[in-house]
C-alpha positions, 0 to 999 in steps of 0.5 A, a space after each residue: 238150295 238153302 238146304 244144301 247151302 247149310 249142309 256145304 257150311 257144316 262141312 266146311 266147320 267141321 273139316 275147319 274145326 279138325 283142322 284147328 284141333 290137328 294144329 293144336 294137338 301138332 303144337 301140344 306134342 311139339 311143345 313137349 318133346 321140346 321140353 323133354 329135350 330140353 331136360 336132357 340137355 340140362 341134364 347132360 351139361 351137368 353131367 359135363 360139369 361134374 365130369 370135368 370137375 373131376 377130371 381137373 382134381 384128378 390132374 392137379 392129384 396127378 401133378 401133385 404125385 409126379 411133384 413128390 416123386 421127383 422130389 423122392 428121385 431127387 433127395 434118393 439121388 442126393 443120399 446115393 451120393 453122400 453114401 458115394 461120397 462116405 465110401 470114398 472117404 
């Protein structure tokens, strides 16, 4: 009776035993994909950063151009009618 009272009790450890390493190792792998994911994400947040940054310069570059451009069109204009304005004269 004894016998089997110690075998029931080492069964029970062991499968006790598997069951905490199977929660830890559960926890371990949890614990490193969260990491990982955790990497890309900042990883990918920057990219966003740069990207925005860059496409903010590369619109106020574009306002800049349509600016003197239309400055350009307006003194064109300007000297379209003065060259009118000499003709006529």
């Amino acid at each position: 009776m004894a016998e089997r009272r110690r075998r029931a009790y080492r069964w029970i450890i062991v499968r006790l035993f598997f069951l905490a390493v199977g929660f830890a190792a559960g926890f371990y792998v949890r614990d490193r994909h969260y990491e990982e994911l955790q990497k890309r994400y900042e990883q990918v947040q920057e990219t966003y950063e740069q990207t925005r940054e860059e496409l903010e310069q590369l619109k106020e570059t574009g306002q800049e151009a349509v600016e003197r451009t239309r400055r350009a069109t307006e003194e064109l204009q300007r000297a379209a009618e003065a060259l009118e304005d000499t003709g006529k004269s």
